[in-house]
C-alpha positions as CSV (number, residue, x, y, z in Angstrom):
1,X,102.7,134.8,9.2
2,X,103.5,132.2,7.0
3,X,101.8,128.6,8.0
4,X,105.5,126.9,8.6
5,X,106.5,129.6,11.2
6,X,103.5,130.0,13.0
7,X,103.7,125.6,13.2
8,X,107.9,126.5,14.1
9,X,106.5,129.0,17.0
10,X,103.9,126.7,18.4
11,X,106.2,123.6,18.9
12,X,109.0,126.5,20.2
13,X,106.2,127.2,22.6
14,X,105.4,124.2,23.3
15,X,108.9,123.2,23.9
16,X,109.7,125.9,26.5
17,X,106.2,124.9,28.4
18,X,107.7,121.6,29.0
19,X,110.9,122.6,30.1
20,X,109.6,125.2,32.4
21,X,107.2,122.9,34.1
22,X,109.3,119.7,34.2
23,X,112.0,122.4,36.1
24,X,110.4,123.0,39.2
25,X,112.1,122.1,42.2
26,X,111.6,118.6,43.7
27,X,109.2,119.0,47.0
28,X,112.1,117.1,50.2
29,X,109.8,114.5,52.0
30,X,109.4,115.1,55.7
31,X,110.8,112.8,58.6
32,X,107.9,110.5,59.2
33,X,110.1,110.1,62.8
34,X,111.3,113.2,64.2
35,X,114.2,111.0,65.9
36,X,115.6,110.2,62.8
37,X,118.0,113.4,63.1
38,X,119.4,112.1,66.0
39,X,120.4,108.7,64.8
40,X,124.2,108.5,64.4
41,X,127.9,108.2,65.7
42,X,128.9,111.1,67.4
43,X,131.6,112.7,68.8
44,X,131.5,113.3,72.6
45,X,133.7,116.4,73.7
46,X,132.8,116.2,77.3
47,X,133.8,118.3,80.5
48,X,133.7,116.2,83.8
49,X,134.6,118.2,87.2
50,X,135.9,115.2,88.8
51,X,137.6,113.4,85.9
52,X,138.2,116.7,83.5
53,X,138.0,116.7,79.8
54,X,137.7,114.0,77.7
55,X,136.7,112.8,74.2
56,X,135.2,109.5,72.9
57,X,132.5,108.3,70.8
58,X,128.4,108.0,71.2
59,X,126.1,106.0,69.4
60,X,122.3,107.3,68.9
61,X,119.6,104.9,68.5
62,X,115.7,105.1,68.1
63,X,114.3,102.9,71.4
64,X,112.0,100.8,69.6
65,X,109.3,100.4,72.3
66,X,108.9,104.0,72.0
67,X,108.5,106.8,70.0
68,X,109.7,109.4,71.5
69,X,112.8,108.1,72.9
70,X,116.6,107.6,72.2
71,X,119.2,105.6,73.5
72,X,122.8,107.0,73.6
73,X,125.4,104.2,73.7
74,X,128.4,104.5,75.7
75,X,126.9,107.4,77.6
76,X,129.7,108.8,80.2
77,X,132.0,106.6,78.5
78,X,131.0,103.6,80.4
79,X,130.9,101.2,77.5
80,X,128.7,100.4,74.5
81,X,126.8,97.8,76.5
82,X,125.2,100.6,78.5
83,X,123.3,103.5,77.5
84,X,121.1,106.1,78.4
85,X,117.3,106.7,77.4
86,X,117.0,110.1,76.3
87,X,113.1,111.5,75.7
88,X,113.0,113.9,72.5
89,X,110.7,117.2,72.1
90,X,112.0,118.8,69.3
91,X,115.4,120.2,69.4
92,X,115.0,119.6,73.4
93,X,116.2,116.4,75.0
94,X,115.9,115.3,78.6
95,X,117.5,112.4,80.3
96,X,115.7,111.4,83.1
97,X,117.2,109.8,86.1
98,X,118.0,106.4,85.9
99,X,120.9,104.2,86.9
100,X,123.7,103.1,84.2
101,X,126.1,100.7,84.9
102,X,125.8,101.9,88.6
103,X,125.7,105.4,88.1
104,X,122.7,107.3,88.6
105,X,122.1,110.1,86.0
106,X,119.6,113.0,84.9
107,X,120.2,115.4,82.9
108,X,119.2,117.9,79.8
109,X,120.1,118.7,76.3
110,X,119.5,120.9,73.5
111,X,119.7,119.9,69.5
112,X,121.9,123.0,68.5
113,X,122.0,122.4,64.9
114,X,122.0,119.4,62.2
115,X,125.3,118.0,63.5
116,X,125.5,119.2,67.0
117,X,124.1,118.5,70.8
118,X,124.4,120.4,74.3
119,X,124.3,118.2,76.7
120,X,124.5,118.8,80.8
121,X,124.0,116.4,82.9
122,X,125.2,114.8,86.3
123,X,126.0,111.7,87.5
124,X,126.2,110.2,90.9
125,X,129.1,107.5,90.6
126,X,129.5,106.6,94.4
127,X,132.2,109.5,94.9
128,X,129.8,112.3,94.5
129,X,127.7,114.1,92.0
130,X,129.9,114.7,88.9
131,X,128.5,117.8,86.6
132,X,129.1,116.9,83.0
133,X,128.7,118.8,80.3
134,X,129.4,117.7,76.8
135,X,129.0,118.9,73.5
136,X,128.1,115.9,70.2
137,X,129.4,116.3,66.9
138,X,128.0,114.2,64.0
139,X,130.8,111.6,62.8
């Protein structure tokens, strides 16, 4: 082989060594804070036995004295100036009782894909226990 093709073949071989390597796919970072998947506006679809079906917006916000917890704003649809503290495991939520506004609630919920949440959850507003359940899309 000829001196100029064997230097064409190297730098050809070269060429496709760089390419090849400077082509691999770029490595996603991890969430350094798992609640980070939470954090948005959502849409609230929720089913109340004693007021029926209704729909409204949610806002979900780290609790920054915590790290485990959220806060869902206008929660029940009582108002952005209340909210419930939700404690995050995972894809599993739980709301554990507290009073809002008023209303005492507990409850449970479930992280069903990127932009979706089960929630169930009951509420004592004076008039009764009212069983909620309510399903959150991602806005």
């Amino acid at each position: 082989m000829p001196m100029k093709t064997k230097n064409l073949f190297l730098l050809l071989v070269i060429s496709i060594t760089v390419v090849f390597s400077a082509c691999q796919p770029d490595q996603q970072p991890t969430p350094t804070d798992a609640r980070d998947v939470y954090v948005a506006s959502w849409t609230c679809n929720e089913n109340s036995s004693q007021i029926g079906p209704s729909v409204f917006t949610v806002h979900i916000n780290k609790v920054t004295s915590s790290t485990t917890q959220v806060q869902i704003e206008n929660f029940y649809n009582i108002g952005f100036n209340f909210n419930a503290k939700v404690e995050i495991t995972g894809s599993s939520m739980s709301i554990p009782v507290q009073t809002i506004n008023g209303n005492q609630v507990h409850g449970s919920g479930t992280k069903t894909g990127a932009n979706s949440i089960s929630l169930t959850y009951y509420v004592n507003n004076g008039s009764g226990i009212d069983t909620c359940t309510a399903t959150l899309a991602r806005q």
